[in-house]
C-alpha positions in Angstrom: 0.0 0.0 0.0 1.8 3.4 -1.3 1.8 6.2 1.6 -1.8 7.5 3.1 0.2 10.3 5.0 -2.4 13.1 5.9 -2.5 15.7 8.2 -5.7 17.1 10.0 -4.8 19.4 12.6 -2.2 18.7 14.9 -2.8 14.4 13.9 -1.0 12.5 10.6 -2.3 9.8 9.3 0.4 7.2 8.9 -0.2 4.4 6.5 -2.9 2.1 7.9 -2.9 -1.3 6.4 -6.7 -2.9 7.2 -10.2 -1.8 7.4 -9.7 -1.5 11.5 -6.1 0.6 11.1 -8.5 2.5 8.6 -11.1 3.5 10.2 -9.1 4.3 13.8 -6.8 6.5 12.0 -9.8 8.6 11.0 -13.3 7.0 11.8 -16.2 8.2 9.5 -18.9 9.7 11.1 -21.7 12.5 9.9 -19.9 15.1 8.5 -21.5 18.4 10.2 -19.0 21.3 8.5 -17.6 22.7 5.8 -13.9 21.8 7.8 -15.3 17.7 8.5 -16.0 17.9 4.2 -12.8 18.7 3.4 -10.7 16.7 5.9 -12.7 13.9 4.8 -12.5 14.7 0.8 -8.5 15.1 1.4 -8.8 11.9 2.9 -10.8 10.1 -0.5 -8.0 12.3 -2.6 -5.3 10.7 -1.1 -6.7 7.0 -1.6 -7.5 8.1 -4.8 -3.7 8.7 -5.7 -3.1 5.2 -4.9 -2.8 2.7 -8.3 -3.7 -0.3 -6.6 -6.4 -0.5 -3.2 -6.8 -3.2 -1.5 -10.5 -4.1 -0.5 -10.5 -3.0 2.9 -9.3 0.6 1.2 -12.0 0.5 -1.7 -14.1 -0.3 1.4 -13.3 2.3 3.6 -13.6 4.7 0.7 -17.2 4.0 -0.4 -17.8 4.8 3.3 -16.4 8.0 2.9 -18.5 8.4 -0.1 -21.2 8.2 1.5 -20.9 9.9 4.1 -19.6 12.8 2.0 -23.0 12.2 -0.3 -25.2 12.5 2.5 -24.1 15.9 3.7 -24.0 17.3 0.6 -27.5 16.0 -0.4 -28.3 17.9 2.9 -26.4 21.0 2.4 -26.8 21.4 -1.7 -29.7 20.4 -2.6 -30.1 19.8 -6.6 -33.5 21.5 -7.8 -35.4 18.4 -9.9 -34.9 19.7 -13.4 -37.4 18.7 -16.2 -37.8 18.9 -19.9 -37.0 22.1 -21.6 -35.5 23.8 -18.4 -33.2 20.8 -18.5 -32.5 21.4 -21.7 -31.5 24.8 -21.6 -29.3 24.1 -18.4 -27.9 21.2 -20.3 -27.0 23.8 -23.3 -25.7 26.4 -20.7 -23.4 23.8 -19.1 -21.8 22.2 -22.7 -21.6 26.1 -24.0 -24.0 24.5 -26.5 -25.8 27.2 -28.9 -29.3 26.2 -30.6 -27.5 25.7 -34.0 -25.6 23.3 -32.2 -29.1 21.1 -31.9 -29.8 21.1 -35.8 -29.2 17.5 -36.3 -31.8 16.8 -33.8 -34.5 19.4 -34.4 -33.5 20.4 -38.2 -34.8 23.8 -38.0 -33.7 26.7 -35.9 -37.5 28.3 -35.6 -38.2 24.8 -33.7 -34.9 24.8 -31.1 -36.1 28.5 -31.0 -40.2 27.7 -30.1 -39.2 25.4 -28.0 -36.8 26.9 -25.5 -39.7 29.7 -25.5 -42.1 27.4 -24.2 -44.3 27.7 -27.7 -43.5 23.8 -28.8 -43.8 21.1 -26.6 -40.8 18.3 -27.3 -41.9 15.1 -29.3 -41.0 11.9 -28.3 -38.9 11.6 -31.2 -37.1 15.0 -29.7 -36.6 13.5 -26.7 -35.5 10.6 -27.6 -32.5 11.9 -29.8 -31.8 14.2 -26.6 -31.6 11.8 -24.6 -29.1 9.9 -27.2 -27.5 12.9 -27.5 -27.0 14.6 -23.8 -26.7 10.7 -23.0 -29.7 10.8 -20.0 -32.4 8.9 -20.0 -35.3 10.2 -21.9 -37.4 10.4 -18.8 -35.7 13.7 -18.0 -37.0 15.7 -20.8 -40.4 14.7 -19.3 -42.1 16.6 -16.8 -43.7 14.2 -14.9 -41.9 11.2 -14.2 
């Protein structure tokens, strides 16, 4: 196992070698700061460096994954997103432009009417979206 050295606070890490070393050099628990997040992020970093984990690491670090999930599904909640909203926040995110949509709509006036709300998407739209943005097509439907 290459070198888990980390320091948080006055403590370092040394290189624990099982699940038990693992989680007594720094035992996961709910993460209630901004401060916990990052010690415990530093701490996934640093396993992530390694080439090869062993399973008590690749255990100990989905643990830390969750853990890290959970307070960030607590803290930063992600607004459900549907249909064309989606699809303009999809377009914002790639720095996409409506021309860049022609091959699926084949007409600018229709990428235009339907970021506008004037045309609804087609199942055949949605389904080349979803091909294309590679998401299930469920996303570009409002209520799934």
């Amino acid at each position: 196992m290459q070198n888990m050295t980390n320091k948080i606070g006055n403590k370092t890490l040394g290189t624990p070698k099982t699940y038990l070393e693992l989680i007594t050099a720094f035992p996961p628990r709910k993460i209630t700061s901004e401060e916990e997040l990052a010690i415990t992020q530093n701490i996934i970093d640093s396993l992530l460096d390694q080439e090869n984990l062993t399973t008590d690491e690749r255990d100990y670090l989905h643990l830390l994954g969750l853990v890290v999930s959970e307070y960030e599904e607590e803290n930063y909640p992600v607004a459900d997103i549907y249909g064309v909203e989606l699809l303009k926040v999809l377009m914002t995110e790639l720095n996409l432009q409506p021309k860049d949509l022609m091959p699926i709509f084949a007409d600018e006036t229709i990428i235009s009417d339907i970021l506008s709300g004037e045309q609804p998407l087609t199942i055949e739209q949605i389904e080349k979206l979803s091909n294309f943005f590679h998401v299930s097509p469920s996303v570009f439907l409002k209520n799934v």
